[in-house]
PLY file of the C-alpha trace (Angstrom):
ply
format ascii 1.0
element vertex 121
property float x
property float y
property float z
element edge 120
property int vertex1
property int vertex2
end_header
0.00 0.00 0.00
1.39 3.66 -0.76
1.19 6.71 1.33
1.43 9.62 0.57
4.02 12.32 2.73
1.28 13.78 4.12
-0.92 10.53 4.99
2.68 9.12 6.39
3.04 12.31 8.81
-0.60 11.93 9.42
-0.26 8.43 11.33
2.83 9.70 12.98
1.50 12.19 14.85
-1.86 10.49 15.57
-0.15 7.38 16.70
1.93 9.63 18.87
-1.35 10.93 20.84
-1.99 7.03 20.71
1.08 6.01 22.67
0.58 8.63 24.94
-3.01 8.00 25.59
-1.88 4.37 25.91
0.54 5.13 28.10
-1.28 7.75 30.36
-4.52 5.67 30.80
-3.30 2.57 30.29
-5.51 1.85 27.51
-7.47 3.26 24.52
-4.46 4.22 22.08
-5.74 1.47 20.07
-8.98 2.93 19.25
-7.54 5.88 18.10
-5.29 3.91 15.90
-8.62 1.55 14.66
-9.96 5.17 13.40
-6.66 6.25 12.33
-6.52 3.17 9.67
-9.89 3.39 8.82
-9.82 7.33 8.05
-6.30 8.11 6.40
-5.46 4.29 5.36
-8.58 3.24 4.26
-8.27 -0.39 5.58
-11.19 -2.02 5.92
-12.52 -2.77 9.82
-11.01 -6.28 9.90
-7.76 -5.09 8.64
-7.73 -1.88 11.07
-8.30 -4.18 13.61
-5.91 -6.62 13.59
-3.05 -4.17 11.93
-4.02 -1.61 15.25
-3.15 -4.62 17.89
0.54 -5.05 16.55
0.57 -1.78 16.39
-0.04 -1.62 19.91
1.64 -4.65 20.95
5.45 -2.60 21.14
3.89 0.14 23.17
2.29 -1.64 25.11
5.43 -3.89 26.15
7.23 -0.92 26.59
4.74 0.96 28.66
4.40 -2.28 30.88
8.27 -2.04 31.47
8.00 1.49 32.42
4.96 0.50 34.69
7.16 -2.33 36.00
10.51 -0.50 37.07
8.32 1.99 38.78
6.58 -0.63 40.91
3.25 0.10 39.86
2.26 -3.58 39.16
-0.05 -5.43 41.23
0.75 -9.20 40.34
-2.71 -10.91 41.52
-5.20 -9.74 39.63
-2.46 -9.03 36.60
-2.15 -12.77 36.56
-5.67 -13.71 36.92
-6.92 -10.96 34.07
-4.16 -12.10 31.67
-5.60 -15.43 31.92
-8.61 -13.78 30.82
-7.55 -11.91 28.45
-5.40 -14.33 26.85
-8.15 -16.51 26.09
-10.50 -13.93 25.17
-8.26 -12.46 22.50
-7.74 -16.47 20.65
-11.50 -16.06 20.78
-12.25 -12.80 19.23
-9.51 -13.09 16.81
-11.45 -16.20 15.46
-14.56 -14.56 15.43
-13.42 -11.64 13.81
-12.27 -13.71 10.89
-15.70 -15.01 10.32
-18.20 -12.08 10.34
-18.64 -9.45 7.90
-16.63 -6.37 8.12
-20.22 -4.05 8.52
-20.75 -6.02 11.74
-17.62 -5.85 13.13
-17.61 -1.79 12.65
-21.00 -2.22 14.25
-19.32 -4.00 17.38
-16.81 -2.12 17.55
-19.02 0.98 17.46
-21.33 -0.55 20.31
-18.55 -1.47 22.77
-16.76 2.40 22.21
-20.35 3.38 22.89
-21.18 1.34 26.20
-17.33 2.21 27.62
-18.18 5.79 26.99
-21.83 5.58 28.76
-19.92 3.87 31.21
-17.00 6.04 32.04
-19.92 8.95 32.39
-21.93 6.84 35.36
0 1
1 2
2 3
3 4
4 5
5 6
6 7
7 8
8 9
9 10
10 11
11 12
12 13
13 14
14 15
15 16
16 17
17 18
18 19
19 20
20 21
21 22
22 23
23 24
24 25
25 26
26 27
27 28
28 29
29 30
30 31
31 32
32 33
33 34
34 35
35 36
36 37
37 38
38 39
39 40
40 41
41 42
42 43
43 44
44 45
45 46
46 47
47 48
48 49
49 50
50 51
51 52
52 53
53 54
54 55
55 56
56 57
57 58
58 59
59 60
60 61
61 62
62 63
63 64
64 65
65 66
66 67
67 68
68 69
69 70
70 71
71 72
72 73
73 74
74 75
75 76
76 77
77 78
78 79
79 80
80 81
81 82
82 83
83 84
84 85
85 86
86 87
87 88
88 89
89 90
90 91
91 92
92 93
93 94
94 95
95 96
96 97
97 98
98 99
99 100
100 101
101 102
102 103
103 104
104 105
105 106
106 107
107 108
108 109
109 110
110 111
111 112
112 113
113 114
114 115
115 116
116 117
117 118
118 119
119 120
């Protein structure tokens, strides 16, 4: 796929406020960078979402480190929710390869809506 300059700077920059939001909140850089691919790349949903997880996946090990060093990790329930997680992702990774990229920008849109109604109450 070519970019162009500007599209190249673009996802610089945006994946900069990514990383920091990422890094800050400990999440959510990688729904920036699901919008990101979808607006200046023009990926489809599937694509955008895979591609945006290993996009993530440096940041977030280096994040964790950071996280780590500073002593900031409580190892019970980080063991326990990686479990979780772990599983979770095998499973939604399979899914997403079998639906139809409308209804995964559908899900998608529905969970960023419910976190947001969420973080409000």
């Amino acid at each position: 796929m070519n970019l162009t300059a500007k599209n190249k700077w673009i996802l610089v920059i945006f994946s900069a406020l990514a990383g920091f939001i990422n890094g800050f909140l400990g999440g959510g850089g990688g729904v920036l960078i699901v919008a990101l691919l979808l607006a200046v790349v023009k990926l489809h949903q599937k694509h955008s979402q895979a591609t945006a997880l290993l996009i993530i996946l440096p940041l977030t090990v280096v994040s964790a480190a950071v996280y780590l060093i500073k002593g900031n990790v409580d190892w019970t329930p980080t063991l326990w929710a990686t479990l979780g997680v772990v599983v979770g992702g095998i499973v939604g990774a399979l899914l997403l390869s079998k639906i139809k990229g409308n209804v995964a920008k559908i899900i998608f849109a529905l969970v960023l809506i419910a976190g947001g109604i969420k973080m409000l109450f």
